[in-house]
N, C-alpha and C positions, 0 to 999 in steps of 0.2 A: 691879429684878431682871427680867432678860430672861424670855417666858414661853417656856418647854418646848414642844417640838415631839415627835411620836413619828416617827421615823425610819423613811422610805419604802425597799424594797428597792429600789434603781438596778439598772434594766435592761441600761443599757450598761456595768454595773461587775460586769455575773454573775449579778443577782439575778432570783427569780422573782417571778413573777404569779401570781397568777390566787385562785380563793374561798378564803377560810379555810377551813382544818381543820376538820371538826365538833368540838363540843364536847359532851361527856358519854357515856356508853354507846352500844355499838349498837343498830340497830334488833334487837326480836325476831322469832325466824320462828318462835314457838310455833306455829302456826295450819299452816305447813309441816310440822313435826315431826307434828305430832298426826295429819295426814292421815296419813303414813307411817308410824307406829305403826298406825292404826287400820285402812291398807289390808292392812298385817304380817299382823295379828292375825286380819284378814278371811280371809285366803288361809290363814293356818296353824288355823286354828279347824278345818276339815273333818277333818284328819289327824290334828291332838292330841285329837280325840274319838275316832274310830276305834283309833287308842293306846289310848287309855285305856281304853274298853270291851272293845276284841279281845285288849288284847295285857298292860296294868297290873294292870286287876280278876281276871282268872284268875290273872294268875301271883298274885296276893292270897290269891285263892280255893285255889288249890292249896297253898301255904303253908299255910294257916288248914287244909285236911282232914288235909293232914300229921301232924298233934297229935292226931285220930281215929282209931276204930275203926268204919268204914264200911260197910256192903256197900250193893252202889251199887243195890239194891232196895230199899231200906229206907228209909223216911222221914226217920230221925233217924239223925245222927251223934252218937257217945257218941267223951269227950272222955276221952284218955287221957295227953295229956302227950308225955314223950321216948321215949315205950314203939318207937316204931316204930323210929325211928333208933336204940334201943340193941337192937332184935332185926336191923334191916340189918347194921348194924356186926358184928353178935355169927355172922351166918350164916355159913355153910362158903359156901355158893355166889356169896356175895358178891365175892370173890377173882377165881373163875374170871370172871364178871359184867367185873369193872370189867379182867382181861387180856384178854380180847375185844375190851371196847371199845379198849382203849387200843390194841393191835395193828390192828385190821384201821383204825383211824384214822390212825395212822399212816404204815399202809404205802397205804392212801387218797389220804393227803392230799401224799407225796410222793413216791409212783411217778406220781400223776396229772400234780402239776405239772413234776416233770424232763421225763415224757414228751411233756407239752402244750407244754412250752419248745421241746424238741428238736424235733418236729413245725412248729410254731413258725420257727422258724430254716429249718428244711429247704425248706418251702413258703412263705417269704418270699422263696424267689430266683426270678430266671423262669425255671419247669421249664415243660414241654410238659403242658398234661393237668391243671395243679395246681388249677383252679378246679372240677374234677370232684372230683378227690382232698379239696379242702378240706370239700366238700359230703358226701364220705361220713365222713370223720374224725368232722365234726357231728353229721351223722342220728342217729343213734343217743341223742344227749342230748334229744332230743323225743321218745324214743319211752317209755311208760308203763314205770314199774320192773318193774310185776307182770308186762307181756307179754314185756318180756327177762328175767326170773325163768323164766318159761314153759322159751320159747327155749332156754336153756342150763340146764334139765333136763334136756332130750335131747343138751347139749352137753357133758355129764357123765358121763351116763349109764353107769354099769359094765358093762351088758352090749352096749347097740350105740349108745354115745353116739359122738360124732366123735371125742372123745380116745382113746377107747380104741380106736378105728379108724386113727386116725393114727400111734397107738404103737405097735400090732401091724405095722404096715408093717416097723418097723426093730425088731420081736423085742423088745420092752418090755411088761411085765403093768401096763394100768394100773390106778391105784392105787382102793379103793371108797370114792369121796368120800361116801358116806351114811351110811358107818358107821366113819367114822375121824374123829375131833373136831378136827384139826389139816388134813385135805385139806377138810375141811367149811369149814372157816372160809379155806382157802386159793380153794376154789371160789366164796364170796359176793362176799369180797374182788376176786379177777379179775373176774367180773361188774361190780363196781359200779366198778371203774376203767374197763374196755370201756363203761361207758354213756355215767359224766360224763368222759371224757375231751377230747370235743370242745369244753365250756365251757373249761377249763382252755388248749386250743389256742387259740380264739377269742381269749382275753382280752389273751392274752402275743403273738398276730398282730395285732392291733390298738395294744396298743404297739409294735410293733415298726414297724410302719408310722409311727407316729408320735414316732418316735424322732430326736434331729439329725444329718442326713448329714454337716456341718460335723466330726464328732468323728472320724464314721466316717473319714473324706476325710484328715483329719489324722492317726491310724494310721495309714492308710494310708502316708501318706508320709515316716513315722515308722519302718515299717518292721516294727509291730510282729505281732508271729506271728499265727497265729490262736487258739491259746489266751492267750496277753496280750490282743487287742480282746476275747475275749469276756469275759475276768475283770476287766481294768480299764475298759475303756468301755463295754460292752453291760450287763452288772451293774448298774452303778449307775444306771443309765438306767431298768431295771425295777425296782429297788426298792421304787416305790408300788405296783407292778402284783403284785410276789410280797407285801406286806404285805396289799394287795386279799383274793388270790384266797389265802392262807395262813387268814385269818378265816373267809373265806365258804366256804370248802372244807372244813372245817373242822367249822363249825356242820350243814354240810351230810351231813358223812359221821356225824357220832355222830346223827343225827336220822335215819338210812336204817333204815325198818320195809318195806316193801313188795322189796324183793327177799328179804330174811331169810324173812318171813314167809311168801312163796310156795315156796321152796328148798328151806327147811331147819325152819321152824317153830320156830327157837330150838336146836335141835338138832344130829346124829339123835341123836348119843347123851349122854343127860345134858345137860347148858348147853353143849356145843359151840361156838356158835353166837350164844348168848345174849347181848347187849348191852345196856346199862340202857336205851335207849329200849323194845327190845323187851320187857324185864321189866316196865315200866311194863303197856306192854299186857297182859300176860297175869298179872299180879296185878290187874289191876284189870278188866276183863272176862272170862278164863278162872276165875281165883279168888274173885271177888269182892270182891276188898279194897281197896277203891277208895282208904282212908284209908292203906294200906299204898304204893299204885301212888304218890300225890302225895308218899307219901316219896319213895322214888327217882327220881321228875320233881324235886324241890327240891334233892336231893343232886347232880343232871346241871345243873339251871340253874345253881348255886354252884361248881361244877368248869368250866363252859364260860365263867362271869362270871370267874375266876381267872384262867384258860387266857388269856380274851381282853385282860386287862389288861395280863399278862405280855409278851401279845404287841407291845402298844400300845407300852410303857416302852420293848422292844428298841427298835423302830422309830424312838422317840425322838431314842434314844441314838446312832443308827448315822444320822441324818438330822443330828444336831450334831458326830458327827468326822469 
């Protein structure tokens, strides 16, 4: 019996050369991995302490007072259970409270962004003057809430404020925002768009700049109007930027205590004015009820954690069709 040969790949008939295959697993790069987990863990370690201490343990703590009966001079907190959250619930002024908030957020959070869009759009062309004009749109968002609070007490003012100066020019009585619960709440509200409006501009100028000319260019010679580029290509183009600035504007406006507080003090007349952040403060340092104030802080964190999920899922949905 002839012996067996194992058959060489011929070169000149196509075949290859060169080392075998390895045989069995590959190498591991545990030793790579582990650095990179452990460089992770290095760099995120500063932050998720900082978390934890500034931002997990209180909302813990404030939770936990919630179920007390407080006064925040007092050594001991006596523990009462649901008692607080069935006396919010049950209050007359609770209502007014939470259509404060919801209004003056609302019209916050998106008269600010139309108008920062629109701004936006305007001063993204090449105007004469716009890098001036951009700077003062801004200014205003650095400047301290309490000192434009100030400001536009005199810019209110019923007897020689500017509005009422401005409207007597053209024969109008204007209106006494101090003591009318509805011009009250409509005078915080204009304040506090007039401040943060140039974040809101900033945010939607910097997409825009950075937005693809290619789409632009192709409308263009598509022919399409200019309200089609702005609703089918420019829209969609910002959609992270108005998901962005919809959260943080958002979080931002139902947390505004420093113009209220300087203006209006919750008021003038009755709750006016009154918004759960600002109930917080003044049940828990004007009233003393400190176990009381962490209700209405847990009932705002659980409405703003709803709000923002809500917001999330849209986003979702509208980034998959």
């Amino acid at each position: 019996m002839p012996p067996t040969s194992t058959t060489q790949p011929d070169v000149a008939r196509g075949g290859t050369t060169g080392p075998p295959e390895p045989v069995g697993p590959p190498p591991r790069r545990s030793s790579g991995r582990a650095w990179e987990w452990s460089l992770a863990a290095l760099l995120l370690a500063p932050n998720l302490v900082l978390l934890v201490v500034f931002t997990y343990r209180p909302l813990l703590d404030n939770i936990r007072l919630s179920f007390t009966d407080w006064n925040i001079s007092a050594p001991v907190a006596n523990p009462v259970g649901v008692a607080n959250y069935v006396e919010w619930f049950g209050r007359e002024d609770t209502r007014t409270v939470l259509g404060n908030t919801l209004v003056f957020t609302v019209a916050t959070v998106g008269i600010s962004m139309a108008l920062g869009l629109g701004l936006a759009i305007l001063l993204d062309q090449r105007l004469r003057g716009r890098n001036l004009v951009r700077s003062a749109v801004f200014a205003p968002f650095v400047i301290s809430g309490a000192a434009v609070g100030v400001a536009f007490q005199f810019v209110f003012d019923p007897s020689f404020g500017l509005v009422r100066d401005l409207l007597a020019r053209i024969g109008v009585e204007a209106p006494d925002f101090y003591q009318r619960s509805g011009w009250a709440l409509f005078m915080v509200t204009f304040t506090y768009i007039w401040k943060n409006l140039g974040y809101t501009f900033v945010i939607y100028l910097a997409a825009l700049q950075g937005r693809r000319a290619d789409l632009d260019e192709a409308a263009e010679i598509d022919g399409a109007s200019p309200w089609t580029h702005f609703r089918k290509v420019l829209l969609p183009q910002l959609r992270p930027t108005t998901f962005f600035l919809s959260i943080t504007v958002l979080l931002s406006s139902v947390q505004v205590f420093d113009i209220i507080n300087v203006m209006t003090r919750g008021g003038p007349v009755g709750d006016g004015t009154m918004t759960l952040v600002y109930q917080v403060y003044r049940e828990t340092f004007v009233n003393q009820r400190a176990g009381y104030g962490a209700t209405v802080a847990t009932v705002m964190f659980l409405i703003l954690l709803l709000v923002t999920v809500v917001q999330v899922r849209i986003m979702d949905r509208g980034q998959r069709s």
